[in-house]
SESE-728257 format. One record per residue (C-alpha): x, y, z; residue in one letter. Coordinates in steps of 0.05 Angstrom, whole numbers, always signed. Layout:
BEGIN
       x       y       z  sepa
       X       Y       Z     A
...
END
This chain:
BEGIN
       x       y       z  sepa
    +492    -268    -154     X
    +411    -262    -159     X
    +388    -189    -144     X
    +376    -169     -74     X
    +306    -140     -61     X
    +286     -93      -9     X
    +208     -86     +12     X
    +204     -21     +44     X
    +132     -11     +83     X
    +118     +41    +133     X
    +101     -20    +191     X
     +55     -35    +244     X
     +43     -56    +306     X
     -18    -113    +290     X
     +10    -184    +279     X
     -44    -204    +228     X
     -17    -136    +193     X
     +58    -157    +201     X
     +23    -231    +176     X
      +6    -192    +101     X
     +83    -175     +99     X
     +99    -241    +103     X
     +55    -264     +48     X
     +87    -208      +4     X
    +154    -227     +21     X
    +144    -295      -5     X
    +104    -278     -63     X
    +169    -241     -76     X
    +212    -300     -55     X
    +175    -357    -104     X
    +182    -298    -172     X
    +255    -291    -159     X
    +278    -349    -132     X
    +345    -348    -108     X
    +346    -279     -96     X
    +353    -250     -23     X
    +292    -213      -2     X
    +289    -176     +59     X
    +237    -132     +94     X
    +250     -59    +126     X
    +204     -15    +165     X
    +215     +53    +144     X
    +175     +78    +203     X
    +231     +93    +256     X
    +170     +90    +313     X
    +139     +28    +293     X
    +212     -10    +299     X
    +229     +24    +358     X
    +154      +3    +391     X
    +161     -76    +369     X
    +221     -77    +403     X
    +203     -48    +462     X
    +146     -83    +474     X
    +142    -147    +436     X
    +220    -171    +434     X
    +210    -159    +352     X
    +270    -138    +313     X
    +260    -108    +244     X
    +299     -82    +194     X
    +313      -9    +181     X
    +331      +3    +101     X
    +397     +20    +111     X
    +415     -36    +155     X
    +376     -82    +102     X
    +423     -51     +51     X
    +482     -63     +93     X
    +466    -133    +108     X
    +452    -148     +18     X
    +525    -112     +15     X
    +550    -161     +59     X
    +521    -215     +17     X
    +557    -199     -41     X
    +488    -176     -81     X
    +511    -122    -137     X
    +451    -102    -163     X
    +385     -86    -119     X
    +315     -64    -121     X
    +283     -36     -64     X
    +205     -34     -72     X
    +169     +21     -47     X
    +104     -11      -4     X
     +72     +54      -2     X
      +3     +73     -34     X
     +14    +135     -66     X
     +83    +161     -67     X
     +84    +215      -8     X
    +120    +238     +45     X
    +147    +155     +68     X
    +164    +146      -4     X
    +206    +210     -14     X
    +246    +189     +44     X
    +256    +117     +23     X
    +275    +151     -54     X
    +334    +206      -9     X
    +356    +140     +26     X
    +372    +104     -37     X
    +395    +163     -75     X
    +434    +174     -19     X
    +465    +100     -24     X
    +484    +114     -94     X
    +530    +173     -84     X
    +558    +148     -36     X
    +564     +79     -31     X
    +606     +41     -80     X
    +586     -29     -68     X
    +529     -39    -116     X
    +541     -40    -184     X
    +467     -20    -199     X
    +414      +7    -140     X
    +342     +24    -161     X
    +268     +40    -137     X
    +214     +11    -145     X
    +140     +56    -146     X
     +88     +52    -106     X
     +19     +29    -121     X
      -9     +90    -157     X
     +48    +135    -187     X
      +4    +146    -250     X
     -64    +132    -296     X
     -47     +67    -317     X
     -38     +46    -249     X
    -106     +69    -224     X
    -133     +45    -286     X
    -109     -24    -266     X
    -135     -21    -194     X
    -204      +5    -210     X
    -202     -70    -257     X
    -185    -108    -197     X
    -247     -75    -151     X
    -292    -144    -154     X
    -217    -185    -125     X
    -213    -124     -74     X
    -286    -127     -54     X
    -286    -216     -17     X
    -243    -227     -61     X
    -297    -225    -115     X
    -339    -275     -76     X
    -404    -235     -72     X
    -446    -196    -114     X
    -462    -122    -108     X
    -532     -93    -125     X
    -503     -22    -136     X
    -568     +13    -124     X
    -568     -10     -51     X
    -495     -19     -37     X
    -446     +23     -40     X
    -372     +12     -33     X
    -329     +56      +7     X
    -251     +50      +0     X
    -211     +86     +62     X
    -148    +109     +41     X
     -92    +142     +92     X
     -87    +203     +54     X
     -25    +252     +58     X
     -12    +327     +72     X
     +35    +315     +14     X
     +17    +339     -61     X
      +7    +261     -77     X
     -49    +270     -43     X
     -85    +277    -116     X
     -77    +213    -132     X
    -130    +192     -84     X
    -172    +237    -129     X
    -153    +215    -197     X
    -168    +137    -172     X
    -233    +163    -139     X
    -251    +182    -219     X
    -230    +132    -244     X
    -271     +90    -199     X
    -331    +127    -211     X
    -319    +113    -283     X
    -316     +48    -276     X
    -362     +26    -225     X
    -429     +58    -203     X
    -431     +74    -128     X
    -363     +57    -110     X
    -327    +121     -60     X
    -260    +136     -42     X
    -242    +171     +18     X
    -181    +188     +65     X
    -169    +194    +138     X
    -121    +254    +136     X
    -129    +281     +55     X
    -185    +290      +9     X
    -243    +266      +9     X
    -258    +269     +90     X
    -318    +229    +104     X
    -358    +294    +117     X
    -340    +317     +42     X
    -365    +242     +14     X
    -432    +227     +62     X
    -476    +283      +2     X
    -457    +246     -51     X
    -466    +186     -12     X
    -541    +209      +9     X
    -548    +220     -62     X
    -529    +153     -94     X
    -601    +125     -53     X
    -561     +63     -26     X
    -581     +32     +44     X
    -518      -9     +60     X
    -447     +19     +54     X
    -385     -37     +43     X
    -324      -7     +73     X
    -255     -34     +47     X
    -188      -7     +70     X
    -149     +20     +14     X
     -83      +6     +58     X
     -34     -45     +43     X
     -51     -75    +114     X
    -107     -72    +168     X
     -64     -41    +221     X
     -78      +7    +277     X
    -111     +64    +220     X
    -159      +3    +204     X
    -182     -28    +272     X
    -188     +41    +307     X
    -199     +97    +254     X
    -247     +63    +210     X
    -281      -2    +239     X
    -275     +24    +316     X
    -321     +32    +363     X
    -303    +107    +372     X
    -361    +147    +357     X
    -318    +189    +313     X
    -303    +120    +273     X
    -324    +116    +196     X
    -358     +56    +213     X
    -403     +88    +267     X
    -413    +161    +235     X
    -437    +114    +172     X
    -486     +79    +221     X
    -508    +143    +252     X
    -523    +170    +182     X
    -572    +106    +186     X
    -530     +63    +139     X
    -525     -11    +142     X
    -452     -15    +145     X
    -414     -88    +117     X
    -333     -83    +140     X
    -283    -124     +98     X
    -225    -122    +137     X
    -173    -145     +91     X
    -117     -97     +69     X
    -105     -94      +0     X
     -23    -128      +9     X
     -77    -187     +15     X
     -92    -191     -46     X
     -49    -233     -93     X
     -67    -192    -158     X
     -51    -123    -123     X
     +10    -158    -100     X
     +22    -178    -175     X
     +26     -96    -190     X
     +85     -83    -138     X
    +116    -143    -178     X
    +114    -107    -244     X
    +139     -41    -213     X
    +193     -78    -191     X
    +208    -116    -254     X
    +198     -36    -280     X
    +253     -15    -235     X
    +300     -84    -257     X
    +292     -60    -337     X
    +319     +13    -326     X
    +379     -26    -287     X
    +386     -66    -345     X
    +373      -1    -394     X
    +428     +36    -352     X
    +481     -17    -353     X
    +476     -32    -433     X
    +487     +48    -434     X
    +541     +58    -393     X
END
């Protein structure tokens, strides 16, 4: 039987959110055709809440991985939707290893990383920044606009790897910020730099997989504690692009190869044992 595949994001509430999983799912669905893919909320809340109040049933991991058992699938992948692989991801990783010691049924059981693990994989996402920014449709004058990526951020140590793609970017691309709601940078830490760079309009882009709740209310609200309006009452022209970066067919394309990563050390595993 084809490999079963498990896409693990934390969730959300916002239907045009939920919408982007969809589009990942079958983006999964046409590369391995045949092959039973199934999406699980990790986020015990946000299942819990579409239930409640919408009627909407989602999958938890384990009963995603009971349900590929049932199938008959032997060998499975389940990708990690994450950003940077904190606290959600660490879970999803116990979970699995978990599954291994004690659960017999699959011959071979693997991970799949998130979106920045490493160098290479910032390197690769600073490359796609004119797909990120319209989808590449407009062109930036960096010495008036600047673009401002929102990450979540994390209390965990991943947290750094919102830094190391922040250099990266600036390595690449003149003008172009990274921040994070609950990490490093905070807004307040970024708006010098910002002053500094000269530019009159500020692009903001979430650097989340989807425009959920974080998106609408943290950086685009109206709250005056909102990016969006602390940016405008720093006297910035302020452009929002609301579109998460799960989107985005050629970010989507990187969760592919971490997942046809995570397939080769299955296949490296099995020719050793």
């Amino acid at each position: 039987m084809p490999i079963g595949i498990v896409l693990a994001p934390y969730g959300t509430l916002f239907p045009p959110a939920r919408a982007t999983y969809d589009q990942i799912r079958k983006a999964y669905e046409r590369i391995f055709p045949g092959s039973p893919v199934r999406l699980a909320f990790t986020s015990h809340l946000m299942r819990k809440r579409l239930q409640e109040n919408l009627g909407i049933r989602v999958q938890s991991l384990s009963a995603a991985l009971e349900e590929l058992c049932d199938l008959g699938s032997k060998n499975v992948v389940v990708q990690s939707l994450q950003i940077v692989p904190g606290v959600e991801f660490h879970q999803v990783a116990a979970l699995v290893q978990g599954w291994k010691g004690t659960k017999p049924a699959f011959s071979s059981l693997e991970i799949g990383l998130p979106l920045l693990s490493d160098l290479p994989d910032c390197r690769r996402v600073s490359s796609l920044l004119p797909a990120l920014c319209s989808g590449g449709a407009y062109r930036r004058d960096p010495e008036k606009e600047a673009v401002l990526l929102v990450g979540h951020g994390t209390g965990h140590p991943a947290d750094a790897l919102y830094s190391l793609m922040s250099m990266v970017l600036k390595k690449g691309h003149k003008n172009v910020f990274l921040g994070t709601m609950e990490g490093f940078a905070s807004l307040a830490e970024l708006l010098p730099e910002l002053k500094g760079s000269g530019v009159k309009i500020v692009r903001i882009l979430p650097f989340l997989l989807v425009a959920g709740g974080h998106a609408e209310n943290e950086i685009f609200g109206q709250s005056p504690l909102s990016w969006k309006s602390t940016l405008e009452k720093e006297g910035y022209e302020v452009v929002v692009d609301r579109h998460g970066l799960g989107e985005r067919a050629e970010i989507v394309s990187l969760f592919l190869e971490h997942t046809r990563n995570a397939l080769k050390k299955m296949e490296n595993e099995s020719h050793a044992k």
